[in-house]
N, C-alpha and C positions, 0 to 999 in steps of 0.2 A: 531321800535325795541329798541332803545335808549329808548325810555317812558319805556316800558316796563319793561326794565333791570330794570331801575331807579327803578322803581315801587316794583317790587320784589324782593331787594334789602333792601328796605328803611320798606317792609312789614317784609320779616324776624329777622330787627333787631328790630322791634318795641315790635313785639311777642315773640322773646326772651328774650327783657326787661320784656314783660308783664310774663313769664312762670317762669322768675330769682326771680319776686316779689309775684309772687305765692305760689313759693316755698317757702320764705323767710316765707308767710303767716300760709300756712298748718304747718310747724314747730312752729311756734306759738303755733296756734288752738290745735293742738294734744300732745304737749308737757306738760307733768306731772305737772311741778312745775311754767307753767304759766297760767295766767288768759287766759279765750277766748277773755273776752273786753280789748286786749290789747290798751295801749291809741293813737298807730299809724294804727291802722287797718279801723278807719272813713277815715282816711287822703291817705291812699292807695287802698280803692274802690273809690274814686273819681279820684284818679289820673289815674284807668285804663278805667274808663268812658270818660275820657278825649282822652286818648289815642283810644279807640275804635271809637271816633268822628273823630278824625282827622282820620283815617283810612279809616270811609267812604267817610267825604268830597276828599280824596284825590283818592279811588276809583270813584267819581260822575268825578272830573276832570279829570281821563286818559279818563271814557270813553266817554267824552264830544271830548277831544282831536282825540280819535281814529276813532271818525264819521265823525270829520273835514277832516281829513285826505282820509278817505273814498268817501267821498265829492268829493276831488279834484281829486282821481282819477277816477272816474266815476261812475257810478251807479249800485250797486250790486260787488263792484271789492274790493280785498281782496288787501292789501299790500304784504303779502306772494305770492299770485295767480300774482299777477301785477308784480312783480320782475324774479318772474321762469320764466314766462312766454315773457318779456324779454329778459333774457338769450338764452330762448330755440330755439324761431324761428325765423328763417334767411329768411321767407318768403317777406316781405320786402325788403332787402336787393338783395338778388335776383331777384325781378320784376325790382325794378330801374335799377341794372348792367345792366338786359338784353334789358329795355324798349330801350336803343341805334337802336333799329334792325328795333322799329317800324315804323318809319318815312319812311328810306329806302324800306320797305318790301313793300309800299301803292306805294311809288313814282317808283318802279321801275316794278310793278303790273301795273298802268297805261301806264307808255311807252313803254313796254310789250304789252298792249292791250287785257293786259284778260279778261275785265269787261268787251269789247266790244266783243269781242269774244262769252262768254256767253248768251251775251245779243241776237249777232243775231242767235245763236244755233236753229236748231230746236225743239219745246218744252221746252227753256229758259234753259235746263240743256247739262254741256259733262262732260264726264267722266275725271279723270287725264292727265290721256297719251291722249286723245287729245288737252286738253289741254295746256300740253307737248309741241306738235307735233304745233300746233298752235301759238303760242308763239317764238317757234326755241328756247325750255329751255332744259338745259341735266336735266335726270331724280333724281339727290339726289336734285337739287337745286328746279323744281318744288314742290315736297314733301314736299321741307319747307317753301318754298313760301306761297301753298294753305293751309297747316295750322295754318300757322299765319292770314292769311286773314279768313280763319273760325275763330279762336280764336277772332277775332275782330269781328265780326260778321258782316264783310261785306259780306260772300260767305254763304250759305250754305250747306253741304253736307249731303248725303245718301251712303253706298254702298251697291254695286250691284253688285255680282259676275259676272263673264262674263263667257258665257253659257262654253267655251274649258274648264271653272276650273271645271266645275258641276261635270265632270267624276273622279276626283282627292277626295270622299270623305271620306275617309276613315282618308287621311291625307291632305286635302283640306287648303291650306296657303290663309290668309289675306293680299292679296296685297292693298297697298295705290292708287294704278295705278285705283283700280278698283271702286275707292272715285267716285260718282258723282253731279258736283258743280253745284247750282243755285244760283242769285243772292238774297238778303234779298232787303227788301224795302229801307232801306238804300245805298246800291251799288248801285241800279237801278234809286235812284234818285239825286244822288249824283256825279257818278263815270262815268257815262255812257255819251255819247257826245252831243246824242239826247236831252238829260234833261235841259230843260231850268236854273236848279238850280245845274246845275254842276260845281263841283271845281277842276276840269284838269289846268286851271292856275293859281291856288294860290298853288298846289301840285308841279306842273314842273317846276313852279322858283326857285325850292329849291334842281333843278338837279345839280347845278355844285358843289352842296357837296358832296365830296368826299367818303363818307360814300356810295352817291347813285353809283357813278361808279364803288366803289369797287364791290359793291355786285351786279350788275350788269354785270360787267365781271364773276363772280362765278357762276351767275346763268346761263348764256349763251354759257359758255366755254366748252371745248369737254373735258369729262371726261377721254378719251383714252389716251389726251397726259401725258406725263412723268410731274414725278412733280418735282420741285427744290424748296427745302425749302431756297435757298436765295433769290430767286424772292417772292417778298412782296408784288407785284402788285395785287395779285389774294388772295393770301390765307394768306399772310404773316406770322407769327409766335410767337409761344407757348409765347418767353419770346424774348423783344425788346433789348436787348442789345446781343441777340444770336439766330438769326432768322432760324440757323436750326434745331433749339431742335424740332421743329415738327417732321422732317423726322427721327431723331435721335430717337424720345422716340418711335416710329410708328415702325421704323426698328432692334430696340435692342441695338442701338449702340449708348446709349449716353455717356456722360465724366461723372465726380464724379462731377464736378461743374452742370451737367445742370441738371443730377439727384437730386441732394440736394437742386437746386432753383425751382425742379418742383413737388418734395414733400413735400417744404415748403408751395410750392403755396395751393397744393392741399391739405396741411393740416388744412391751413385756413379757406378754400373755403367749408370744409366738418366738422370744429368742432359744429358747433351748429346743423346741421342737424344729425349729428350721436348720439348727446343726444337726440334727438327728434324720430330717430329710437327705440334707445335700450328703450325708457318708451315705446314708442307707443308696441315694443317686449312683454316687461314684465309686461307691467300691462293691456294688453289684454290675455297673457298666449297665443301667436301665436305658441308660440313652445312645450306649453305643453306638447304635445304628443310624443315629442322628448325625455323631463326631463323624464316623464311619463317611457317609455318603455329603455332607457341609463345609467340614471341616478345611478341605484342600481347596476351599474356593474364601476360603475366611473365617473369624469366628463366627458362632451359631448366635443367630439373632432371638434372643428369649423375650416376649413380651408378656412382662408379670402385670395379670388385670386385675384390678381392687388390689393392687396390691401394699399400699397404705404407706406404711415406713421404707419398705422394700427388705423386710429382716428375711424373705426365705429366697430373693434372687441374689442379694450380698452373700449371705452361705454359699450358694453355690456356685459365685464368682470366687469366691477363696479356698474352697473346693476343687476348683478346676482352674487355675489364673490360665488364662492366654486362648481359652475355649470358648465361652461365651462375653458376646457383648449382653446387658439387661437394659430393656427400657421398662419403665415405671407407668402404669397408663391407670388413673383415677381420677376423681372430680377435680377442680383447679385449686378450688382451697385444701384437699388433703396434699396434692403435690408440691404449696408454697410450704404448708407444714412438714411438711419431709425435707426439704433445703432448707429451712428455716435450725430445723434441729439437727439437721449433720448425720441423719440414718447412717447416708450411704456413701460410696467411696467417687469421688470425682468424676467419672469415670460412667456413671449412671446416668441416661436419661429418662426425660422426664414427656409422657405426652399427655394432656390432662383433656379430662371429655366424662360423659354422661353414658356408660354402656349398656344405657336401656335407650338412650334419645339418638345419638350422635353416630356416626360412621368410625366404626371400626376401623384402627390401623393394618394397611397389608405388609407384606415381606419378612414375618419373622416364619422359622423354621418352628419353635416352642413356644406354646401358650402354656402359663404357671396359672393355676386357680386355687390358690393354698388359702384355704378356711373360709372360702367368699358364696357357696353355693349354699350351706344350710341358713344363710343369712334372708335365703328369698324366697321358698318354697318349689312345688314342683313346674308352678308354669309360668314363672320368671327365670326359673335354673335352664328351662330348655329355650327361653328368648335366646341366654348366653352362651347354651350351649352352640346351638343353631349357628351363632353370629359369630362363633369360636370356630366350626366346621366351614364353615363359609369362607372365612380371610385367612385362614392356615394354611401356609403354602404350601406344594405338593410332594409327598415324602415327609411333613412334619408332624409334629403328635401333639399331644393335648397332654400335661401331667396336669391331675386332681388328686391333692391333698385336702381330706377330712376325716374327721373322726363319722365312720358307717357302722351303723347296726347291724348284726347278724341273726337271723332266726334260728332257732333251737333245730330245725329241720335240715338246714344245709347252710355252708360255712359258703357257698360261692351260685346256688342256684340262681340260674337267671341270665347268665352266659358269664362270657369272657374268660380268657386263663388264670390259672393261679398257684400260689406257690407257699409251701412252708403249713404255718397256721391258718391259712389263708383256705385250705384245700376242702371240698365240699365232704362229708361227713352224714353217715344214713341216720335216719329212726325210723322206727316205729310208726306206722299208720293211725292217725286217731281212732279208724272203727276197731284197734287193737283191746281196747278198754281205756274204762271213765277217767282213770286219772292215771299219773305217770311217776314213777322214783325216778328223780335226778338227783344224784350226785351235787350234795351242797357245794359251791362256789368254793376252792380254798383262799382265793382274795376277790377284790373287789374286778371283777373283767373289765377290759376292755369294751365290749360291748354294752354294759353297764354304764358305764364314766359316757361313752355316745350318747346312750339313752336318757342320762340325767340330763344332758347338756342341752337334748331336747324339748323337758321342760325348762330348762334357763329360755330357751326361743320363745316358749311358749309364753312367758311371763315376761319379756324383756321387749319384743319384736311384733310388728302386723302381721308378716307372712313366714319367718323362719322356723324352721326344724330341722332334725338329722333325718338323713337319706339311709336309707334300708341298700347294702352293696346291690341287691337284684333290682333294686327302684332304681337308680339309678346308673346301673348298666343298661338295662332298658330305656332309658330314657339317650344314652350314649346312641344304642342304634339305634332309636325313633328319627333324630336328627341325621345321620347319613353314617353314623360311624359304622364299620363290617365289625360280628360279632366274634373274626378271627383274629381281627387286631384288638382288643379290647384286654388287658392286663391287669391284672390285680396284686399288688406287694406289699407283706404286711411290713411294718418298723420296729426292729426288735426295742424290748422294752417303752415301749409306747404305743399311746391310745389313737393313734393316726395310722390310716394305711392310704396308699399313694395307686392311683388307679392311673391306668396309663392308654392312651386312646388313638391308635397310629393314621395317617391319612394315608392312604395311598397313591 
């Protein structure tokens, strides 16, 4: 950028000399009472031939310069494209935070004794909850267990509804329970005890990290008892120097300190990904249809819920200026912490309430849910969904921003449309045989970085976890949404896809 400036800089003062002594020229040439062969007019075309030489030589050098440059960052890659593209995705950053879980999720998967389990199943595959059941695991921690271990691609799964759901089809829900796991050729030669090439002792010396017994107790613990957010042993908490803002931000009742250290968290945690939302919004025109049919009667009224700092409805106020108005709607002390710290642009309001207790706001066209559903599980996610389907006004839609799991079996089963990476993709039947060759991971997926994040829920939260896309499509129509309006969009380079839910 600097060359450049340089460059252009240096070119319009050259041309302005050259257009000064132009002028100087043609006042010559056309003036009445002088000659045309004035005797300085040889001496000033060679001087702008001069000048037009160095002009190019010094064009030949930037763009010898701008190749180098292109060079060193890679091939086909643009300095402009390499610098955005930096800024924007936090994909990266994200797989490392959460890569913490992997280690844990294998070692505590083997003293568990799932892979053995599997293995002696009849037909090589069981389903979740026996799994579950087999294991002695409570059921949110199973569910994030066996999705990490797919993500890894040590498990692989199918599901298979189970025949009591068949009757249910009308509003027929996507349970995880009803996943069915077999092993890959990798677990099976690897993990399993029979296998002469098994690594059960280089895995289980690495049990008295404490990393493995934490999450070991989480996943083996009775999910019935009572929870206290000062015991740290299990689930410990939000922010280490105040270990009950868990039960605090969960219950309604936090302080102005633990709200403002937990929407700074979260304003962090969510600034690069909500610029990567509101492009991946606007320059696909996902809401078109909203601008389309709102827009000539005013801007779109967007009510961002849980929405904390307001870091993904500001994106997409500056993303679009003059398009949306955004209101802010969360408990009262996150929204004094939100004015207090200057998130958002003047311009935002603010409506504060309890949206599990309190009356939903009506009249916006967009409801924003960006990172708020895997914070509560499945049957608080459908309290919100319900009361999102309810006060949405008519022709408005619902965006849902989270990081969703996908099973090894299909990239979008379970309805709704979809697009790109997104798009549903076959296998193999499990009564095909006992175990499966996948193709090892060449990085860490996206649906991995989900699944770790699942146990972060599991260890940090009462009721959170990541949502399976077919869980929670299903759970979209249970509430009232049609399974033709229901959308699925992945975000390039990044671990969030944006589900889209239209009212009619």
């Amino acid at each position: 950028e600097d060359i450049n400036l340089h460059a252009k800089s240096r070119k319009r003062r050259l041309q302005s000399e050259k257009y000064s002594d132009s002028s100087s020229l043609a006042k010559r040439h056309f003036h009445p009472h002088r000659s045309i062969e004035s005797s300085g007019s040889h001496s000033k075309e060679k001087a702008f031939e001069a000048i037009a030489e160095k002009l190019e030589t010094e064009n030949e050098r930037l763009k010898a310069e701008i190749t180098r440059l292109q060079q060193r960052l890679g091939p086909d890659s643009k300095v402009e494209k390499a610098r955005d593209d930096g800024f924007t995705s936090d994909e990266t950053m994200f797989s490392v935070w959460l890569s913490q879980h992997i280690l844990p999720a294998l070692t505590c998967a083997v003293q568990l004794k799932t892979f053995e389990a599997i293995s002696r199943a009849k037909g090589g595959a069981l389903s979740a909850t026996e799994i579950q059941k087999s294991c002695k695991m409570n059921q949110r921690g199973s569910i994030a267990l066996l999705s990490v271990l797919e993500s890894l691609e040590l498990l692989y799964g199918t599901h298979r509804p189970a025949e009591n759901h068949g009757q249910q089809s009308q509003h027929e829900v996507w349970l995880p329970g009803d996943i069915h796991y077999a092993l890959t050729a990798l677990s099976d030669r690897f993990l399993v005890e029979s296998s002469p090439f098994h690594w059960l002792g280089p895995l289980l010396s690495t049990m008295t990290n404490t990393c493995h017994s934490r999450l070991l107790a989480a996943l083996t613990c009775d999910e019935k008892l009572s929870y206290d957010g000062d015991d740290t042993s299990v689930t410990g908490g939000l922010h280490e120097s105040c270990p009950s803002a868990a039960v605090a931000w969960e219950t309604g009742s936090m302080s102005q300190h633990q709200a403002s250290a937990i929407t700074k968290m979260m304003h962090r945690l969510g600034t690069a990904s909500a610029r990567a939302l509101a492009k991946k919004v606007t320059a696909s025109k996902l809401l078109g249809f909203i601008q389309d049919k709102f827009s000539p009667k005013g801007p779109v009224q967007l009510l961002d819920i849980g929405g904390g700092s307001g870091v993904y409805s500001t994106q997409l106020l500056q993303a679009a200026p003059n398009v949306y108005e955004a209101t802010i709607a969360d408990l009262p002390v996150v929204c004094s912490a939100c004015k207090k710290g200057n998130y958002c642009p003047p311009q935002v309001r603010f409506f504060a309430f309890d949206m599990f207790k309190d009356p939903w706001p009506e009249g916006h066209q967009v409801h924003l849910l960006s990172n708020v559903l895997h914070d509560w599980g499945p049957e608080k996610s459908e309290h919100i969904l319900r009361n999102s389907h309810r006060t949405l006004e008519s022709g408005g839609c619902l965006v849902i921003h989270e990081m969703l799991i996908s099973t090894t079996d299909g990239r979008n089963r379970g309805g709704g449309k979809s697009e790109g990476a997104c798009a549903k993709r076959s296998m193999p039947g499990l009564a095909e045989r006992r175990s499966f060759p996948i193709n090892p991971a060449s990085a860490f997926s996206p649906s991995l970085t989900a699944s770790c994040f699942g146990l972060h829920m599991l260890l940090y939260t009462r009721f959170g976890r990541q949502f399976y896309l077919e869980e929670l499509t299903s759970i979209l129509r249970k509430v009232g949404f049609k399974e033709h309006n229901i959308s699925t969009h992945c975000i390039p380079k990044s671990c969030f896809k944006v589900v889209i839910a239209r009212l009619d």
